[in-house]
Steps between C-alpha positions, in 0.01 A plus 500: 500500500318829367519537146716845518762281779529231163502763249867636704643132543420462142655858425802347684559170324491642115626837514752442825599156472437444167285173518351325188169414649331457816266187640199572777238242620193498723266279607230438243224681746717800588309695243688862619844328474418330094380849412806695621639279260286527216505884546837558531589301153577112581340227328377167635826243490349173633350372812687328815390394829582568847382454906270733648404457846566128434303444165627502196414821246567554140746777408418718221866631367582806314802639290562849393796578216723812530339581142105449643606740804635784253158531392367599839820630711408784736732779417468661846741242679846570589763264582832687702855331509346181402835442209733531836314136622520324148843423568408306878213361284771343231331709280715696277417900508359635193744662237532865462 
C-alpha cells in the first residue's frame, strides 16, 4: 500500500471512526513497507513470525497513537457522510 493510500485509511480511523491507535507489520526484509511506517509516525511494537512461501519469517510490528498521528495529519483529506455509518459500525456519532 502507497504511503498517500495509508495516510487516507489512517485519516479514516482517528478523525472518522475515532480509533485510539493503529497496529501495521511487515516482513522484516520489506524495507518499503517498515519505512511507510517509520515515515508516517509508528514506532517499532515487537516482533512476530509468520509463513512465507512455506518458511517461516520474522514480523517486525508497529503501533501508531491517535496523539503521534496529530503531529503529522495531512490536512488535505476529507471524509463525507462518514457520522451516518458510525451508527452500523456501533459506534456512537459524535456530539454536536
Amino acid at each position: 500500500m502507497s504511503k498517500e493510500m495509508r495516510q487516507a485509511v489512517l485519516h479514516l480511523a482517528f478523525d472518522g471512526l475515532r480509533a485510539r491507535e493503529a497496529n501495521s507489520d511487515a516482513f522484516f526484509d520489506n524495507r518499503p513497507s517498515n519505512r511507510v511506517s517509520e515515515a508516517l509516525g509508528h514506532v517499532p511494537n515487537g516482533v512476530s513470525w509468520d509463513t512465507r512461501r512455506g518458511e517461516p519469517a520474522e514480523i517486525k510490528q508497529w503501533r501508531l497513537t491517535r496523539e503521534q498521528w496529530i503531529k503529522r495529519r495531512r490536512d488535505d483529506i476529507e471524509l463525507v457522510a462518514v457520522d451516518d455509518c458510525l451508527p452500523v459500525l456501533g459506534i456512537d456519532p459524535p456530539r454536536s
